[in-house]
C-alpha positions in Angstrom: 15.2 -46.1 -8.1 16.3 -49.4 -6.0 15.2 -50.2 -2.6 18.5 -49.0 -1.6 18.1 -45.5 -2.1 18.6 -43.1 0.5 16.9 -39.6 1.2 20.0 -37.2 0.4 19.9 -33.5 0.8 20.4 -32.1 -2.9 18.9 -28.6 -2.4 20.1 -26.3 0.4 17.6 -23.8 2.0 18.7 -20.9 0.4 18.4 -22.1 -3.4 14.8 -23.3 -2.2 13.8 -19.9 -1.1 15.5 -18.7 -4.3 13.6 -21.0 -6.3 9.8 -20.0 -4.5 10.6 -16.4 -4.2 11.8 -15.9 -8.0 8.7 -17.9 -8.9 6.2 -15.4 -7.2 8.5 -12.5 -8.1 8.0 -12.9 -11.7 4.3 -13.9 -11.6 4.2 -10.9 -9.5 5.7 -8.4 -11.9 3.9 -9.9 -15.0 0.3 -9.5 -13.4 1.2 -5.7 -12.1 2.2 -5.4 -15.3 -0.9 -6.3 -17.4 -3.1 -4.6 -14.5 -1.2 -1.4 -14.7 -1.7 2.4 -13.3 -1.2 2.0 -9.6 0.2 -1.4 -9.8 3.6 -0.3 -11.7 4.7 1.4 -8.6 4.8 -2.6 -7.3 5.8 -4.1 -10.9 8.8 -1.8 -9.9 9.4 -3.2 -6.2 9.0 -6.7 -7.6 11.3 -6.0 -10.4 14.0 -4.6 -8.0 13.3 -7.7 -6.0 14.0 -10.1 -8.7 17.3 -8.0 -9.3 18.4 -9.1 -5.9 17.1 -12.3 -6.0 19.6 -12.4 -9.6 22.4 -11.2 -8.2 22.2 -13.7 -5.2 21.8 -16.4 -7.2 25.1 -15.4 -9.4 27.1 -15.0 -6.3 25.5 -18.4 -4.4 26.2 -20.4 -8.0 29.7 -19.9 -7.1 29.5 -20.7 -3.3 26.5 -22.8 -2.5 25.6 -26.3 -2.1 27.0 -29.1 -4.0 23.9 -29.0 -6.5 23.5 -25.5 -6.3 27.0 -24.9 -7.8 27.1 -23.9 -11.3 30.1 -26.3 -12.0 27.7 -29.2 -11.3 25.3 -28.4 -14.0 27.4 -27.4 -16.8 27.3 -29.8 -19.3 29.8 -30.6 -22.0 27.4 -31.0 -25.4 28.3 -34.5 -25.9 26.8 -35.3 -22.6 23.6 -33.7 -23.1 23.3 -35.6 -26.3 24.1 -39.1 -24.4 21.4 -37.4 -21.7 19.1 -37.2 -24.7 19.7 -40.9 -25.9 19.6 -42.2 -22.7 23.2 -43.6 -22.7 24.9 -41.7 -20.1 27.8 -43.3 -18.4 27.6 -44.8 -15.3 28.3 -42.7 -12.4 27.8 -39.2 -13.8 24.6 -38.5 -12.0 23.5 -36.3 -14.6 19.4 -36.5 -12.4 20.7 -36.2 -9.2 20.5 -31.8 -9.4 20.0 -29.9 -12.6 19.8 -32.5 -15.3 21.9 -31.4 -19.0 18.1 -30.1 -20.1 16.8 -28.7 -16.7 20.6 -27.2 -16.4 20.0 -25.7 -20.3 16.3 -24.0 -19.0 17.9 -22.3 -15.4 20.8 -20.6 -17.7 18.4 -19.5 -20.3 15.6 -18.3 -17.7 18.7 -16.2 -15.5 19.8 -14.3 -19.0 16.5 -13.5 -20.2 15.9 -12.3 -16.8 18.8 -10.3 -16.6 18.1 -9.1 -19.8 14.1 -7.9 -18.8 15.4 -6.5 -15.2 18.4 -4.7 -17.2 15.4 -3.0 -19.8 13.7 -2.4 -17.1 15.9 -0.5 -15.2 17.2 1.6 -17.7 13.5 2.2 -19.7 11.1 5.4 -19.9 7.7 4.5 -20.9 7.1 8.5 -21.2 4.2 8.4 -19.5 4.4 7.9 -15.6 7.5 5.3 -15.3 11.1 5.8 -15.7 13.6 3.2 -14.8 16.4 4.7 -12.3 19.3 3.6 -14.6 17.2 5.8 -17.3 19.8 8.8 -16.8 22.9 7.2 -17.5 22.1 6.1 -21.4 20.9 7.8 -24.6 17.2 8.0 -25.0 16.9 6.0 -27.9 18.4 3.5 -25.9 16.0 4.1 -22.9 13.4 4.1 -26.0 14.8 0.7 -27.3 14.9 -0.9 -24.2 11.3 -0.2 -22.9 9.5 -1.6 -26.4 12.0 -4.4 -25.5 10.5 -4.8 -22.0 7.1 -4.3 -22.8 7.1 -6.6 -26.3 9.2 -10.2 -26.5 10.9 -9.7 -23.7 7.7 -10.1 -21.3 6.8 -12.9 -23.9 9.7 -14.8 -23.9 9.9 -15.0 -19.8 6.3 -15.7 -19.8 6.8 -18.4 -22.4 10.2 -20.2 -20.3 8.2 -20.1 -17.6 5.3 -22.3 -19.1 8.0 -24.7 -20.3 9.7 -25.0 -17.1 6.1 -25.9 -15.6 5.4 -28.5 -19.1 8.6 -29.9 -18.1 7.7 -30.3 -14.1 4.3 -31.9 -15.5 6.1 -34.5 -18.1 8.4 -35.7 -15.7 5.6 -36.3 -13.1 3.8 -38.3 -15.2 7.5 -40.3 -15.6 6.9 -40.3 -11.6 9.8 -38.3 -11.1 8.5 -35.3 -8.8 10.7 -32.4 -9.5 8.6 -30.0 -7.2 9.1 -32.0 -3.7 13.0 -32.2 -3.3 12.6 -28.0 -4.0 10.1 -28.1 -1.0 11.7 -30.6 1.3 15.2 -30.4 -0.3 16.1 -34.4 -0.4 15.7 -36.8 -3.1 15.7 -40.5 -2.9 19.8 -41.3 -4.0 21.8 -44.6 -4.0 24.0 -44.1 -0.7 27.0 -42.5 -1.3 25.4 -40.1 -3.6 27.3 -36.6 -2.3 25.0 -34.2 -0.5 24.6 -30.5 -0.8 26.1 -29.0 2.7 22.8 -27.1 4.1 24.2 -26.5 8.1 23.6 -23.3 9.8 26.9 -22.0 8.6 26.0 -22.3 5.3 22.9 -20.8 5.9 24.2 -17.9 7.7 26.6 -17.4 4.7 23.4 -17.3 2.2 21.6 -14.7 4.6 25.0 -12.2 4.9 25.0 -12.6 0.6 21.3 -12.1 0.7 21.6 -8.5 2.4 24.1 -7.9 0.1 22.2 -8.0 -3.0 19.0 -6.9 -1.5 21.3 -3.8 -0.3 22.9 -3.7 -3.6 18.9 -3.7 -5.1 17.8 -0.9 -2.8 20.6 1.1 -3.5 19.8 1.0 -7.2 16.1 1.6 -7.0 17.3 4.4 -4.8 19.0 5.9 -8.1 15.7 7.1 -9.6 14.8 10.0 -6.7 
C-alpha cells in the first residue's frame, strides 16, 4: 500500500449489516441447536432469519454496491490460479472486494446455507419440530433432509465458518485487516480505485428489498400453523 492510497468506500451499509447479522444468525441457530428443548422454538426464528437474510443477499448481489455485486467477484479459474501465484495482471484489483479465494468461500458458505435452511424448512425430527415446508414433500424426504440438517450439514457450516475466521486471522498477521473495512466500510485504495455507491438512495433501495425478504421469510414460517 503506497503513501498515495486513499480511503475508498468498498462496502455499502447494507452488505455490512448482512455480513454482522448472518454472522450472529448462524452462531445463533448452532448454539439453540446443541442447547435444545425450549431453544428450538428460536433455532427456528433464527433459521427463518437467515432465510431472509439469503434471499436479500441473492437479490442485493445483483443490485448493490460496486463490490457487493456478484459480477465483481466471479473469477475466471485462470485468474484465481495467477491469484494463487501471485502474478496477477496489473489493474485487475483482484483485493480491492472479494479476492478469487475470499470470492470462492462467500459462494460456498451461501449454498451450504441454502442447502441447511432448505433441510430445515422442509424436516420433521418426529419429536416436537416440523419444518413448515414439511407438508409439501414425501416423508422419506422430510426424513432425509432432517438427518441431513442435524449430521454434515450443521458440520460443514460450522467447519466454513472456522475457515473463514482462519482466513481473517492469516491475513491479519499479513497486516491486511479484513474485519475493519466490514465495520467502517472503506479500505485504503490507490485513487481512482471505483467506489461502491453507499448514498441514502441506495440505502433506501436495500431497506424496501430487506422487507421484502423478511416478508417473504415470515410468510413461510407462517406455513407451518
Amino acid at each position: 500500500m503506497t503513501s498515495a492510497a486513499v480511503p475508498t468506500r468498498v462496502w455499502d451499509l447494507p452488505t455490512r449489516l448482512f455480513h454482522w447479522l448472518l454472522a450472529a444468525a448462524v452462531i445463533g441457530c448452532v448454539v439453540t441447536a446443541k442447547i435444545g428443548g425450549g431453544a428450538m422454538l428460536w433455532h427456528h426464528r433464527l433459521g427463518h432469519l437467515v432465510l431472509a437474510l439469503i434471499v436479500f443477499r441473492l437479490v442485493w448481489g445483483l443490485v448493490g454496491g460496486r463490490w457487493s455485486r456478484f459480477w465483481s467477484f466471479i473469477y475466471a479459474p485462470a485468474t484465481l490460479v495467477r491469484y494463487l501465484r501471485g502474478t496477477a495482471k496489473p489493474g485487475e484489483q483482484l483485493d480491492v472486494g472479494h479476492s478469487p479465494t475470499g470470492a470462492l468461500s462467500v459462494f460456498a458458505l451461501l449454498v451450504l446455507l441454502m442447502v441447511q435452511v432448505g433441510s430445515g424448512l422442509i424436516s420433521d425430527d418426529e419429536i416436537a419440530f416440523i419444518g413448515p415446508l414439511n407438508r409439501f414433500v414425501s416423508t422419506d424426504t422430510a426424513l432425509l433432509a432432517t438427518s441431513l440438517h442435524k449430521t454434515w450439514g450443521q458440520w460443514l457450516i460450522i467447519g466454513m465458518v472456522a475457515l473463514h475466521v482462519l482466513a481473517i486471522v492469516v491475513y491479519f498477521i499479513k497486516r491486511n485487516n479484513l474485519v475493519k473495512p466490514m465495520i467502517g466500510g472503506d479500505k485504503l485504495l490507490p485513487p481512482g480505485t471505483p467506489a461502491s455507491a453507499d448514498g441514502v438512495a441506495q440505502r433506501g433501495l436495500a431497506l424496501v428489498l430487506a422487507l421484502a425478504a423478511g416478508g417473504l421469510a415470515w410468510w413461510v414460517y407462517g406455513l407451518g400453523g
